[in-house]
C-alpha positions in Angstrom: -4.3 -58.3 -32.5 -7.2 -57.0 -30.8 -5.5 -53.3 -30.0 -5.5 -50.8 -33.1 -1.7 -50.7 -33.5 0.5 -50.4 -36.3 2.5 -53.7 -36.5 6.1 -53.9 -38.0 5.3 -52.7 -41.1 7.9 -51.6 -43.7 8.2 -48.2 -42.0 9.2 -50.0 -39.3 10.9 -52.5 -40.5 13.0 -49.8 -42.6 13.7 -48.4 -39.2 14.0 -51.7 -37.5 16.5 -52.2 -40.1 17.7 -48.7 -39.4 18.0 -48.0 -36.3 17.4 -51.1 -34.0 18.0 -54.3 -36.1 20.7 -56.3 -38.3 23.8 -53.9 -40.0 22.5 -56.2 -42.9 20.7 -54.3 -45.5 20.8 -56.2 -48.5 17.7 -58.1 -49.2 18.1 -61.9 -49.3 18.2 -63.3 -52.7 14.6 -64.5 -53.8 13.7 -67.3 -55.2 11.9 -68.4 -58.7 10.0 -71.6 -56.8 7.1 -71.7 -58.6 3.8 -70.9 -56.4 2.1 -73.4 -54.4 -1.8 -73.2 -54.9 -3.2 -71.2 -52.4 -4.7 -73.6 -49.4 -8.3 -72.6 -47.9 -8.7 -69.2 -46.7 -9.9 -68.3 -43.3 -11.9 -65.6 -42.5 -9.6 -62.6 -43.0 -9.1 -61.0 -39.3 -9.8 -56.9 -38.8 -7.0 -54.3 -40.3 -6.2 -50.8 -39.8 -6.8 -48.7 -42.3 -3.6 -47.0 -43.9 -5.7 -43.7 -42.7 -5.5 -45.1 -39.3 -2.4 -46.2 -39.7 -1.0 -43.0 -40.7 -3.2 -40.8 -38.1 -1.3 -43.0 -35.2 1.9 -42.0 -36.9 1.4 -38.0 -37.0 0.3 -38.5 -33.4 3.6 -39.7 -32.6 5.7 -37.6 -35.0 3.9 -34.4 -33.3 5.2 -36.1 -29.6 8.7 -36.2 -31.2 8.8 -33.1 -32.4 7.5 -31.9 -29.1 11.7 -32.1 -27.9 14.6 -31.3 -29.1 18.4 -32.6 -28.9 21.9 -30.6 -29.8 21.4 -30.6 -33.4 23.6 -33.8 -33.7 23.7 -37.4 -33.1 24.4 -38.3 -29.7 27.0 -39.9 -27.8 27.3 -41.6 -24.2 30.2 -42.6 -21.9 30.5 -45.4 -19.6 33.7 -45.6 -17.7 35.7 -47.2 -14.7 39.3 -46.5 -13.3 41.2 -48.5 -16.7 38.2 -48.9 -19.3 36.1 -46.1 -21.4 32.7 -47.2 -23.5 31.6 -44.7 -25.7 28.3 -45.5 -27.1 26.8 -44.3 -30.3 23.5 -44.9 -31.7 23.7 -45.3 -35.4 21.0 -45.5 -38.1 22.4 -48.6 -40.9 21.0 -47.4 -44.1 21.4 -43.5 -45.0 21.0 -40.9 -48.0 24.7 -40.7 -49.0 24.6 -37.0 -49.0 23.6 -36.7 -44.5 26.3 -35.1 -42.9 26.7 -36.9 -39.5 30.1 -36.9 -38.3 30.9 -35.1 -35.5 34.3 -34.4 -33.5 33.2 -36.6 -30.4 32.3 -39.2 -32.9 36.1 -39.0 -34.5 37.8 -38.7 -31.3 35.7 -41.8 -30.2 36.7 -43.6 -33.2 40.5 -43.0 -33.1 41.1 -43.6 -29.4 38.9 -46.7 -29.4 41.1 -50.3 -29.2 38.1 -52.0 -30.0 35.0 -51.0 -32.1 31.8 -53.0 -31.2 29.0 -53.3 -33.1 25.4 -55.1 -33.3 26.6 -58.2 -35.1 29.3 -59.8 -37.4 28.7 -59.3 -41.0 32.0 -59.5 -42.5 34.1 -62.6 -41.3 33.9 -66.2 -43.6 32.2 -67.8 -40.4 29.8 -64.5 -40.1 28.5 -65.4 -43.9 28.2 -68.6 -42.9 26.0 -68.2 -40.4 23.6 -65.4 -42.8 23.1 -68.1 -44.8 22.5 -71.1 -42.2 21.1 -69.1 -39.2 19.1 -65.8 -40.8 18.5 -66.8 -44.6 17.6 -70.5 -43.3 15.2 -69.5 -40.9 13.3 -67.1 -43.1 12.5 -69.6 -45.1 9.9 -72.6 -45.3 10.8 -75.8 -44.2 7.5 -77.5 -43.6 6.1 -77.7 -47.2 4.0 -74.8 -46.7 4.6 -71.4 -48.5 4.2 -67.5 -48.1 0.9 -67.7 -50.1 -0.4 -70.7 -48.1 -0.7 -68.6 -45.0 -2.4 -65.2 -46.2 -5.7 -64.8 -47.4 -7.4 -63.6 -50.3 -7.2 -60.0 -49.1 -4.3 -59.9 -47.7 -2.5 -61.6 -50.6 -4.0 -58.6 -52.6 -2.6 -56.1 -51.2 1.2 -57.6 -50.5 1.4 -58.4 -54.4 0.0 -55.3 -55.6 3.0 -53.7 -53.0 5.6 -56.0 -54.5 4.7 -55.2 -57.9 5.1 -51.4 -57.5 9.0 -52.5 -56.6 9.6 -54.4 -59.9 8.9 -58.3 -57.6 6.6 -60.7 -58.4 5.3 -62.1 -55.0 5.7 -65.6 -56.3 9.0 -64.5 -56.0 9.1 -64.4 -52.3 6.6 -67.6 -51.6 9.3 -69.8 -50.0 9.7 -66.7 -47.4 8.1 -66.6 -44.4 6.3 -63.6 -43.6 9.1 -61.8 -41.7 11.5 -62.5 -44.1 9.3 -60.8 -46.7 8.4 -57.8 -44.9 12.2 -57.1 -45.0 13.2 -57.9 -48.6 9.9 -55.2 -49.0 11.1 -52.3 -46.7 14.1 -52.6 -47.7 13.8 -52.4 -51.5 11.8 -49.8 -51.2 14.0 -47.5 -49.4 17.1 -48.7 -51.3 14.8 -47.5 -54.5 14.1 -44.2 -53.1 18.0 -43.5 -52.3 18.7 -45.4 -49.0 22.5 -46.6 -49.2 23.7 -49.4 -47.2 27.3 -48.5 -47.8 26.3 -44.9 -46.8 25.4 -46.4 -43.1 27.3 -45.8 -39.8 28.5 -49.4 -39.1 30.2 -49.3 -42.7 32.0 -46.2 -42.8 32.7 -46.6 -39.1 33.7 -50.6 -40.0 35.8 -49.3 -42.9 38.0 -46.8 -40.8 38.3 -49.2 -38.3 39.6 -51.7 -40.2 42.2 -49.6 -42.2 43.1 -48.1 -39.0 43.6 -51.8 -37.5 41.3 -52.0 -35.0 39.9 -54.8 -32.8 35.8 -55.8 -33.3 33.3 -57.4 -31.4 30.0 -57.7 -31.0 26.6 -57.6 -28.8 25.0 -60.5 -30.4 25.2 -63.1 -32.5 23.2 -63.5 -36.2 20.9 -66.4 -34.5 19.9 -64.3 -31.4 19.3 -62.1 -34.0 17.9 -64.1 -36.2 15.2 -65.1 -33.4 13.8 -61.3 -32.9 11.9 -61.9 -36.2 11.8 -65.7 -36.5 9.9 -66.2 -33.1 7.1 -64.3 -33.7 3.9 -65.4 -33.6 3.1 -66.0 -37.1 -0.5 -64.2 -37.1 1.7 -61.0 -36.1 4.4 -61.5 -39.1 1.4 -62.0 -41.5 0.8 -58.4 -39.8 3.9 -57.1 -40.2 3.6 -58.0 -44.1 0.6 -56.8 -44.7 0.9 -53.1 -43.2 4.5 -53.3 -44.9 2.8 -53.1 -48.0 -0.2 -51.3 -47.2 2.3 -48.2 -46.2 5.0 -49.1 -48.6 4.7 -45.7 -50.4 5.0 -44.2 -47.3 8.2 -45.6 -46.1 10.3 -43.3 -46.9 8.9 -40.2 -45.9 8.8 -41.7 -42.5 12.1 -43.4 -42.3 13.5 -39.5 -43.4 11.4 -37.7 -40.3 12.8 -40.2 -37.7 16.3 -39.7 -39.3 16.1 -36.1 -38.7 15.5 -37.0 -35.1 18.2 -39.0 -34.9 20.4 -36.5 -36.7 19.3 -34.1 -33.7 20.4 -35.9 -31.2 16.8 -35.7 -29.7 16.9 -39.0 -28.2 13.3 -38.4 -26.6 11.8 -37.9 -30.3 13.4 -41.2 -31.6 11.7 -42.9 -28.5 8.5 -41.9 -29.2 9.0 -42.7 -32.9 10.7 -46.2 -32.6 10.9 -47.6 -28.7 7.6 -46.7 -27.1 5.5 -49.9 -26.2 2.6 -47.8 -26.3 3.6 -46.0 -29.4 2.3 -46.4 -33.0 5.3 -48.8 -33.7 4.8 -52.4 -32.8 2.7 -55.1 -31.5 3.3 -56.5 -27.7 5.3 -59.3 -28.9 7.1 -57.5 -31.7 8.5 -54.7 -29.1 9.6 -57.2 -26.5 11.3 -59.4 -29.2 13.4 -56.8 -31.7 14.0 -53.9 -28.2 13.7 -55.5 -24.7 15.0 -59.1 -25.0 17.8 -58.0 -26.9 18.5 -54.7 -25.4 18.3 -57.0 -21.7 20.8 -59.8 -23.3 23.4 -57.1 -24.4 23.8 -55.4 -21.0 26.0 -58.0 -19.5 28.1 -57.9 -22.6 28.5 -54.4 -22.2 29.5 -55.4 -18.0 31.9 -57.5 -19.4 33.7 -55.0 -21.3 34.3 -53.1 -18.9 36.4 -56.0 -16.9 39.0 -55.2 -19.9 40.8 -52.1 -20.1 41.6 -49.8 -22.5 39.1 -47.7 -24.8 36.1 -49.2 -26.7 33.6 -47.6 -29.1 29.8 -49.3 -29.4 27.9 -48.6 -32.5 24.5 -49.7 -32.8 20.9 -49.4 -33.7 20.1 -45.4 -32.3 16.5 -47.5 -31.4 18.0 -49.4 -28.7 19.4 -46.6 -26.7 16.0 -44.6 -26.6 12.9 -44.7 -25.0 11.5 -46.4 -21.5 13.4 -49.5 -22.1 17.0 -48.3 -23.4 20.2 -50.1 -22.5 21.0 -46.8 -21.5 18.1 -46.9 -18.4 19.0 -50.5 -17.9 22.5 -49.3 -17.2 21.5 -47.0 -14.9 18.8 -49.0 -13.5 21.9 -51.5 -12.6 23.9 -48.1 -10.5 26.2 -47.3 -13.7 26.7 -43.9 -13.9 26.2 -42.7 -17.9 27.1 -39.9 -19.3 25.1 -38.4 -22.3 21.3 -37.6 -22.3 
């Protein structure tokens, strides 16, 4: 990439993960292929420095902290004469002891018929499909291997980052680069206290389900699948590398945008996670994992409300901030929202 910009890396990958990507948050299984010998390098292409890295970071943590939201996660309304959408931005992994709850939240939860989140985890044909459509496509298929494709340099620094989490990186050489990049955030956060079963999607999931409710969802684990999978592979080589260059660092920044979110300061989280010209993504990696998606669930959401009754949407907090939010494309489209 020829613009100084922080690629996914397992910051944001952790908040990808977090707040804009899949309710999955275990990291696929890895493998014990033995490594394929290293093909011929090419001439390893410019990187940021982590001090670079970290300076475009502070310069958009001082432009979230620059606002301010209620002092609790935020909630917006969508309605018509016979059909309510609440929608609530959730963050998937948490430190178990956050308090986030709050009484709009529960109210939402027990008059909702139907609870809709980001994707189907849970049901026999749902597993299939992680295995088949997301697992599958992370992985090699050509003969080549994760080592094959990065350079001397490069491969330096991604095994000296998967070391420090207890992983060799032959470990991970039948993964593609994306694939990698999330196994890495993700351990890493899970290491430093991050709980999957402390997320919003599973203890919302859970209630829902004791209290029988109905579930749907915006997407399906191929589309999702595809945000990561179709990216130029020169930019998920990036991703990898500044995943492990800032690896240490994940979880200090993962924490600040969580106490964003846990504001309700829906401006900070934009500037932190959903700005295109923020610190957090390539071109291609913002359009992929926050505008084609975010554009491909607003019908959905139309749909719903041709159905009456009350519904409840849970999903990544990252997709309902910033300049390209399903909540602007909703009002871009003459729906009147409620909420910030």
């Amino acid at each position: 990439m020829n613009r100084l910009r922080l690629g996914v890396s397992s910051a944001i990958l952790g908040t990808a993960l977090a707040l804009s990507a899949c309710g999955n948050n275990e990291p696929a299984p890895v493998s014990d292929t033995d490594a394929v010998d290293v093909a011929e390098t090419t001439e390893a292409p410019t990187r940021a420095s982590k001090e670079e890295i970290l300076t475009r970071f502070e310069g958009a943590l001082e432009n979230a902290r620059a606002s301010s939201g209620p002092g609790a996660p935020v909630m917006w309304t969508l309605s018509d004469e016979d059909t309510v959408i609440n929608i609530f931005g959730t963050v998937h992994l948490l430190r178990p002891d956050l308090e986030w709850r709050t009484d709009a939240l529960n109210q939402a939860i027990e008059s909702a018929d139907t609870i809709v989140f980001e994707v189907d985890m849970k049901s026999e044909e749902a597993q299939r499909a992680i295995a088949t459509d997301f697992l599958a496509r992370g992985m090699y298929q050509d003969g080549r291997t994760l080592k094959d494709v990065l350079n001397d340099e490069d491969e330096a620094v991604i095994s000296a980052a998967f070391d420090s989490i207890g992983v060799p990186l032959d470990a991970m050489n039948t993964f593609e680069p994306w694939m990698a990049s999330v196994n890495l955030g993700v351990m890493k956060l899970v290491a430093d206290g991050y709980d999957p079963n402390s997320g919003v999607e599973t203890v919302i999931e859970a209630e829902g389900s004791a209290a029988g409710k109905s579930f749907a969802y915006l997407e399906t684990i191929s589309q999702q699948a595809d945000a990561f999978d179709l990216l130029a592979e020169d930019d998920q080589v990036q991703m990898l590398y500044e995943s492990a260059l800032l690896l240490d660092e994940t979880p200090r920044m993962l924490d600040l945008l969580v106490d964003e979110w846990a504001d309700g300061d829906v401006a900070g989280i934009g500037s932190l996670m959903a700005d295109p010209d923020g610190y957090g993504f390539t071109d291609e990696a913002y359009e992929r994992l926050i505008v084609t998606r975010n554009e491909a669930w607003i019908p959905v959401i139309e749909d719903m409300l041709e159905q009456p009754g009350s519904i409840l949407i849970a999903a990544g907090a990252g997709h309902f901030a910033g300049p390209d939010s399903v909540i602007t494309m909703l009002r871009d489209k003459g729906y009147e929202v409620e909420g910030p």
